[in-house]
N, C-alpha and C positions, 0 to 999 in steps of 0.2 A: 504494500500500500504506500502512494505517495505521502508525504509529510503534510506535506502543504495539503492535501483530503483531511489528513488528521487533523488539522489547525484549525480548519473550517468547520470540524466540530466541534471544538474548543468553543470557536470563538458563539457557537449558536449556544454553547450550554453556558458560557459566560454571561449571556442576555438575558437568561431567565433567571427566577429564584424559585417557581413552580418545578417541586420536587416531583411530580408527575409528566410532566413537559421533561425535565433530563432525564427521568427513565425513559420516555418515548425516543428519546434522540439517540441513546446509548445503545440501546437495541436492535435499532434503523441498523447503526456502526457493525454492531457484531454480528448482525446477518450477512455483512460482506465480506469478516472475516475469514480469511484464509488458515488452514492449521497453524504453517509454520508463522504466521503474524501474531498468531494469539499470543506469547508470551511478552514480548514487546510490547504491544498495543495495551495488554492488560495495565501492566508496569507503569506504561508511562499516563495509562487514564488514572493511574493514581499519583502523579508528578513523580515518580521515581525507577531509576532502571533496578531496582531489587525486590526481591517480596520481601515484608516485614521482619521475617526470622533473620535474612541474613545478615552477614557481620561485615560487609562489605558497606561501605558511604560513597556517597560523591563525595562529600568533602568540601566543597566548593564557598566559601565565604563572597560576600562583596564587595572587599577591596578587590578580591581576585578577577571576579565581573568585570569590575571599572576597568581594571586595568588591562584587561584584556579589549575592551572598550575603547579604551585608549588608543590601542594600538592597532586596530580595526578599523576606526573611524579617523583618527586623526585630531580627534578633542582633546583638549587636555582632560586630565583625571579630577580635576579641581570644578571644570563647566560641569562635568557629568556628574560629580556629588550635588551641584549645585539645584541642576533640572532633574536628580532623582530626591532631593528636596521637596521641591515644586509636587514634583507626578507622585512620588508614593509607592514607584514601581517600577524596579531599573527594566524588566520584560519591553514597558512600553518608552522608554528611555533607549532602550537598545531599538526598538522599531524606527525611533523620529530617528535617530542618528543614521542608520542605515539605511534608509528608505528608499535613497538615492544612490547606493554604492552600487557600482556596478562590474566590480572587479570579481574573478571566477580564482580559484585557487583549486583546491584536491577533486574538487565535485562538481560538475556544472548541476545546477539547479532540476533540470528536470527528472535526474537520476536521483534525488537527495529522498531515499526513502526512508521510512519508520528504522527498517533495520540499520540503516548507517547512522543516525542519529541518536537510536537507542545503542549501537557496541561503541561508538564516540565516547559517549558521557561513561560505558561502562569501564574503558580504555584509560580514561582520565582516573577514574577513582583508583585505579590498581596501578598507579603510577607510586615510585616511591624511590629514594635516596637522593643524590647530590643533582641539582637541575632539575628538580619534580617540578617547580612552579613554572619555568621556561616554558616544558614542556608542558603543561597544561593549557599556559594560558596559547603556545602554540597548536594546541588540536580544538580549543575555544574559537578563534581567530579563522583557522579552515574550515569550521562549519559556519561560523558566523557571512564569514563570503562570500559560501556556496548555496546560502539560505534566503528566500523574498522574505519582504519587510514582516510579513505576517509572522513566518518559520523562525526567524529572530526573538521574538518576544515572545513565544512560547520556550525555544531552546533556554532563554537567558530563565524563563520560570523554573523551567524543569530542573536546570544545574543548581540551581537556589532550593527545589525543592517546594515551593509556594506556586503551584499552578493556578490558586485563584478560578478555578471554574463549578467549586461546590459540590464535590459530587464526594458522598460518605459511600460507608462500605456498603449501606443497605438501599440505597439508590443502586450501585451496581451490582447486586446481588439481584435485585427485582428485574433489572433489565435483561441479565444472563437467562433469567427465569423465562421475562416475555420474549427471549430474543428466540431459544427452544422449544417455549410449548405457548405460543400467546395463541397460536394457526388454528393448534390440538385443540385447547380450550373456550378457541371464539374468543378469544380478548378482545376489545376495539379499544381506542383511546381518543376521546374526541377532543380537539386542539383550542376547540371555539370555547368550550365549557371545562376544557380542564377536568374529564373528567375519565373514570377507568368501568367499561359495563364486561360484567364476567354475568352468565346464564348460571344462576343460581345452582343447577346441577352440578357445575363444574367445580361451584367456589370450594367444596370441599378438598377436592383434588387439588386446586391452586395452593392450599393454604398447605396443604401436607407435603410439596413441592417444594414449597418457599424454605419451609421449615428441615427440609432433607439439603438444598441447597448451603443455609446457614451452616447446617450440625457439619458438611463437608467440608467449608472455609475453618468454621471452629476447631477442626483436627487438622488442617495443612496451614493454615494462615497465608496461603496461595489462590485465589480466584481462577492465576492464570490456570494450576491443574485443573480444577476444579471444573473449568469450562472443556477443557484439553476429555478429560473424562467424559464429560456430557456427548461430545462431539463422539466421540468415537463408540462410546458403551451404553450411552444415554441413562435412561433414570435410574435403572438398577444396578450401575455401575457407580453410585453416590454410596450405593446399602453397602458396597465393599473397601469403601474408605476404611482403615481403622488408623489406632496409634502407628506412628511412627518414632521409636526411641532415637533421639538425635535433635529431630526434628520439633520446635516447640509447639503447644498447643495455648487456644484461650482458654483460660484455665475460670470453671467453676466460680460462679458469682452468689453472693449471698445477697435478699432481703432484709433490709431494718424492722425489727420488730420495735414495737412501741411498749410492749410488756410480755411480763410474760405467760400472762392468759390467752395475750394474741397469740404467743409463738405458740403452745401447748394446743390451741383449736386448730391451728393452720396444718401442723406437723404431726400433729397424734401424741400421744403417748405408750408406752415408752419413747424418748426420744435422746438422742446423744446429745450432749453438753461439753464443751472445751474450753479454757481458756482462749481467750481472744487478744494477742500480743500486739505490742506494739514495734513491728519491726519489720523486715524488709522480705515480703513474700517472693521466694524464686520454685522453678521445678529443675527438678534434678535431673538429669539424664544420665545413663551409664549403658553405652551399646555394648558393654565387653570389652570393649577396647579402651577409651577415653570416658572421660566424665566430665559432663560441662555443665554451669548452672546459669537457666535466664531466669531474669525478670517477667513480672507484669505485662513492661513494657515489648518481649521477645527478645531486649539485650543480652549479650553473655557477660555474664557478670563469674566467670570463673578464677581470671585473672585477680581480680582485686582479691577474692577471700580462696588464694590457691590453695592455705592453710588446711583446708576443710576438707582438701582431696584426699589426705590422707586417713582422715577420721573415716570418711565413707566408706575406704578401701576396708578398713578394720572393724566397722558397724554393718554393715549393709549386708545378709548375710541370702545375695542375689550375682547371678551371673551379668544378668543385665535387669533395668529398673526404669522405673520414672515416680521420681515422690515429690508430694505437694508436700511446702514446707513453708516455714519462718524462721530469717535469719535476725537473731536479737543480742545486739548488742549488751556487755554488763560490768560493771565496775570491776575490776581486778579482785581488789580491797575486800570491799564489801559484799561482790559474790551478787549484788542487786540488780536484779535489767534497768537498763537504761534507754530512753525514748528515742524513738526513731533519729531526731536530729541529729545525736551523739553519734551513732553511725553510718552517718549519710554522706561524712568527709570521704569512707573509705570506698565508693562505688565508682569514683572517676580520680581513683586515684592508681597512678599508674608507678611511681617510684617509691622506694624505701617502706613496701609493703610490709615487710616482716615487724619494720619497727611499728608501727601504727599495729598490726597485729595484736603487739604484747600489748600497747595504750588501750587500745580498746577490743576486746579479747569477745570472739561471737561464740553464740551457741545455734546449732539447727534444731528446731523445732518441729519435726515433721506432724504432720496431722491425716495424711491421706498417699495411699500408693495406687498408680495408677496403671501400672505394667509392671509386671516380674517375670523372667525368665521367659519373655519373649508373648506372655499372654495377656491380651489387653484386659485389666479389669475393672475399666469404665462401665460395664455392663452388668457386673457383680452389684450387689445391695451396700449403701452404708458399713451393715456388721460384718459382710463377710469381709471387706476392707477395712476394718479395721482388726479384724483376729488376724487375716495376715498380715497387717503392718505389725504388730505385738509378737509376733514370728519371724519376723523379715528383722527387724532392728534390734541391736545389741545396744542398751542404751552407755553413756557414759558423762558424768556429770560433767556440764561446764562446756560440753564438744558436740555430742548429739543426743537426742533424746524424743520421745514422742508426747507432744502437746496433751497435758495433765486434763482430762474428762471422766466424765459419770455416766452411766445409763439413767436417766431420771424416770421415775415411774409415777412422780405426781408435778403438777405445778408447784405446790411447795417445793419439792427437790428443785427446778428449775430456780425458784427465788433465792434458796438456800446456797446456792451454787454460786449466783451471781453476784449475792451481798458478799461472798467471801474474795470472788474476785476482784469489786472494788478497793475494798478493804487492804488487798496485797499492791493497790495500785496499777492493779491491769486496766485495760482497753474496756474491757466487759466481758461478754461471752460469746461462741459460736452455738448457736440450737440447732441438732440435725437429724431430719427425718430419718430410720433407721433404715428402712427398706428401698430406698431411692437410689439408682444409680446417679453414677457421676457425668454430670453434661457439660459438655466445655462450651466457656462464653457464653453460659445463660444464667440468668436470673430466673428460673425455674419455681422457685418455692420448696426446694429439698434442702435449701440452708438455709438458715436467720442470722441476723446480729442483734446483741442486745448490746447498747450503750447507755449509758446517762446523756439528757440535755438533749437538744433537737439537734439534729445527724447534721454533723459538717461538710462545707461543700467543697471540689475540689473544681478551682475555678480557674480562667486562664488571665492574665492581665494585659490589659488592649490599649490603656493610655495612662502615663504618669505624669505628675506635676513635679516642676521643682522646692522644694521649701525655701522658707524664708528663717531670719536668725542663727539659730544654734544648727539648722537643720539647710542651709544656704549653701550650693552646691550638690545637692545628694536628690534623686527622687525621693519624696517622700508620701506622696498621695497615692492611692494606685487605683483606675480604674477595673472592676474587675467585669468579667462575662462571662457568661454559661454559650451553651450550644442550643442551637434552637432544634424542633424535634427530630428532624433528619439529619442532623448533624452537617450542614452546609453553611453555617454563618453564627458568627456570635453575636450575641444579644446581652448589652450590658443591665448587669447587677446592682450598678452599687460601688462607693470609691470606699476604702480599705486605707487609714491614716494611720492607726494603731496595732501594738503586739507585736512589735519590730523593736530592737536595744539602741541604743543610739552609738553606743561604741560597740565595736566589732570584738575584743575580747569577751564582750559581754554575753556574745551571743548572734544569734542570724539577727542582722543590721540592717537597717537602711543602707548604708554604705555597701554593704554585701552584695544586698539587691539592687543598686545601680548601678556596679559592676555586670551584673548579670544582663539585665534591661539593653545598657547603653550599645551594643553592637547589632540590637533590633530595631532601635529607633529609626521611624521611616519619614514622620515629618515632625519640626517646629513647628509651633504657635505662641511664640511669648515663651512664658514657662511650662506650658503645654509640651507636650509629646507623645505622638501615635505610635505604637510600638506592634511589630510583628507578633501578634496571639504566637507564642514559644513557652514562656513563663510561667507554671502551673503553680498555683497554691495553695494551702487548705485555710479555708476561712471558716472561723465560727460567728457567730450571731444570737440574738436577742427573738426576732422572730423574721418574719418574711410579710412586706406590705406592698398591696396593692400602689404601686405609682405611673404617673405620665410621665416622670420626670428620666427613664432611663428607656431604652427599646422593648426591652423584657415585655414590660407592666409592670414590673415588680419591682421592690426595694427592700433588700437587707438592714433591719431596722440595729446599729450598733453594728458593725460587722467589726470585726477583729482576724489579723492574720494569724496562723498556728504554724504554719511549716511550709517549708516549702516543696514541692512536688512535683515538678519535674522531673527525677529521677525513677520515678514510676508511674508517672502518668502522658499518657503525651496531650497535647493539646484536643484530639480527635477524642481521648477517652473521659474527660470531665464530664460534671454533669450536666444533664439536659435540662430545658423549660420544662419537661414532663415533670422533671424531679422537683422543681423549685413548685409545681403548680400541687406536684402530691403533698409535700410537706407543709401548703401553704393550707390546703384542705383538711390536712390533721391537725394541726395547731389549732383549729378551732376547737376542736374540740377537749383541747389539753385541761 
């Protein structure tokens, strides 16, 4: 497929904000797909030539842009900061600049397909030692030449990673859906009313579809197989997705429960009860061969806590594995866990790991096994997963151990459980239905949380102010925003001025987070500042009010920052208006 075809559908899903409208267009797209395009075209319909798991980056900053920019166009790098000021958007800063060049270098234009665009940017990332930057910004430079104005201002997106066309995972999940069976099912989408007619017969089939689609991305974190499968083995070739040890999965989401007679109605009784830690959720892989640990977010986080590889070799008592876990930081000294921020230094920390190791010294917390010895047992109940995890783990104080639970067999146990967990200063509890298999990436209703206070939100920051006095020079106001319900646009919350230290020994700072902020900054206004949504945070709050005064409707009545979160959250995984609207609906009745 041409590039320039590609762009054109960019630019049509850029125009809309009707999240029905970009599945209509996305679908058009993939009915023209070719096999060998789909992994490309999938990739970069989500701005990136990687799927989520891998460990491979662009890489690519905006000095690096500019200056490649620079050397492209014949601007200086100082006009181009200037009019990416202005615009907001060096994509369309790279267009105005080159709109008019007419020089050809590696590629003439009508050959400049998806694939050469997409192994470009993949050729750049895997560049590395003495002249990496030459070279990059020289394989920048040959696409940029061999690209129309239009092919420019995407490529400049895509290397940045900010494509800017809206489109979340479940818009193109829906689309892959209508693109293979909208024909089967009679789907129509009418463009005048924005609107989707499925024959009531069908709806059932669509929705059990939708839902085999999801459960297939939620075990590969890949679309592009995902579709590659459909294409070739169609619907019943989703039923034979399973684990792959290696490979990460969305792991398992819990419900907020409000009490704990809600949890005990929702879940049944008997039901599993765990402590609910405060600390850095990763899944373990072990193919037999190596052993690597992601996050949340699919990063490998095995480097920072290598430490740990050894403990598993001598705990773990599996040829191969996949366990769901908590890694919890804890004072040397005192032997007491310590809150997430305490070991949040060591996740991007890439030298003098050992010594940090002994400073702040982790423990695994496992709570759930999801594979042994080659057998998936996502499919197995709650209890049978947890008799073989109490099988599977050699525990050993201080290094690994399995996350401390009850069978509860009344609501009183459930209360009795969680007063005590306050009390030790935990997080709260997990409640978990016993008989439930394990579903990746769903919030399902086969796990709860119970916390104190109304549930924290994890939000992204979109505009900062500068302060004034003591506080003059530093961001210190922070506009914050949720996701609207398709996840294609944020929608502001509410500004966040407090629960930040003022000196950085003190604590995560102001100063901290203007360090962090300032290489997103996309326009001035005064003391104003629009910042690239990157920044995740957790905010706590007073309540949640209806207002005109932000996009939302809504306003976080006292909101307060608690941490910061980006290290496990990315800016696509915050929450949504659904959430702000659920919470705003319970609160009434607190």
């Amino acid at each position: 497929m041409n590039y320039l075809k590609l762009t054109e559908y960019y630019e049509l899903l850029e125009k809309t904000s009707k999240r029905l409208e970009k599945t209509h267009i996305l679908s058009e797209l993939l009915k023209q797909t070719k096999s060998e395009e789909v992994e490309p075209l999938i990739n970069l319909l989500k701005g990136s030539v990687f799927p989520p798991w891998d460990e491979r980056k662009i890489g690519i900053s905006e000095k690096l842009v500019i200056k490649a920019l620079a050397t492209s166009s014949g601007v200086s790098s100082e006009k181009i900061e200037k009019n990416w000021a202005k615009i907001g958007d060096l994509g369309e800063v790279a267009e105005e600049l080159l709109s008019n060049k007419k020089q050809q270098t590696l590629f003439s234009r009508k050959n400049l397909e998806i694939s050469i665009v997409y192994n470009q940017i993949r050729k750049i990332a895997s560049l590395v030692g003495e002249g990496t930057v030459s070279k990059k910004i020289g394989i920048i430079c040959e696409l940029l030449a061999a690209a129309h104005p239009q092919e420019v201002k995407f490529i400049i997106r895509t290397l940045l990673e900010d494509l800017r066309i809206g489109i979340g995972e479940g818009t193109l999940r829906d689309a892959i859906v209508w693109s293979f069976f909208g024909e089967k099912l009679h789907l129509s989408y009418d463009p005048k009313t924005n609107e989707v007619k499925i024959p009531e017969g069908n709806r059932e089939e669509f929705e059990k579809i939708l839902d085999e689609v999801q459960q297939a991305y939620d075990l590969t974190n890949d679309f592009a197989e995902v579709f590659i499968i459909l294409s070739k083995r169609g619907f019943t070739g989703l039923e034979k997705i399973s684990l792959k040890v290696g490979r990460p999965l969305n792991v398992m989401l819990a419900i907020k429960a409000e009490s704990t007679t809600e949890a005990a109605e929702a879940l049944g009784l008997p039901c599993l009860c765990e402590h609910k830690l405060d600390g850095f959720r990763v899944q373990i892989h072990n193919d037999g061969k190596e052993i690597k640990l992601y996050s949340r977010r699919l990063e490998n986080l095995t480097h920072p806590f290598k430490e740990l590889l050894s403990v598993l070799k001598d705990s773990v008592k599996a040829k191969s594995y996949i366990l769901d876990a908590e890694i919890v930081g804890y004072d040397p000294k005192t032997k007491k866990y310590l809150a997430f921020q305490d070991i949040s230094q060591r996740i991007k920390r890439k030298y003098d790991i050992e010594k940090l190791a002994k400073k702040i010294p982790v423990e695994i917390n496992v709570f759930d096994i999801l594979s042994k010895d080659e057998e998936d047992l996502t499919v197995r109940s709650q209890k049978e997963r947890r008799s073989i995890l109490e099988k599977t783990i050699k525990e050993k104080k201080g290094k690994i151990c399995i996350t401390e639970g009850i069978v509860a067999e009344t609501t009183q146990d459930i209360e009795d459980f969680y007063k005590k967990a306050i009390t030790f200063g935990l997080e709260g509890i997990m409640i978990k239905n016993l008989e439930k298999p394990y579903t990746a990436g769903r919030k399902v209703g086969g796990w709860m949380k119970l916390k104190p206070v109304l549930e924290n939100l994890d939000l992204v920051i979109t505009k900062a102010e500068y302060g004034t006095g003591k506080r003059a020079g530093v961001l210190s106001s922070y506009t914050i925003s949720c996701l609207n319900k398709d996840k294609s646009r944020f929608l502001e919350l509410g500004k966040v001025a407090t629960g930040l230290k003022e000196k950085e020994e003190e604590g995560e700072s102001f100063t901290q987070l203007t360090k962090l902020l300032k290489p997103f900054i996309l326009k001035t206004n005064g003391r104003e500042v629009e910042v690239k949504a990157k920044i995740v945070i957790e905010v706590a709050y007073e309540e949640i009010q209806e207002s005109q005064s932000y996009s939302s409707g809504y306003a976080l009545r006292f909101p307060r920052y608690i941490r910061l979160r980006s290290n496990e959250r990315s800016p696509n995984e915050i929450n949504t208006l659904e959430d702000v609207e659920r919470i705003y609906r319970k609160q009434r009745g607190r």
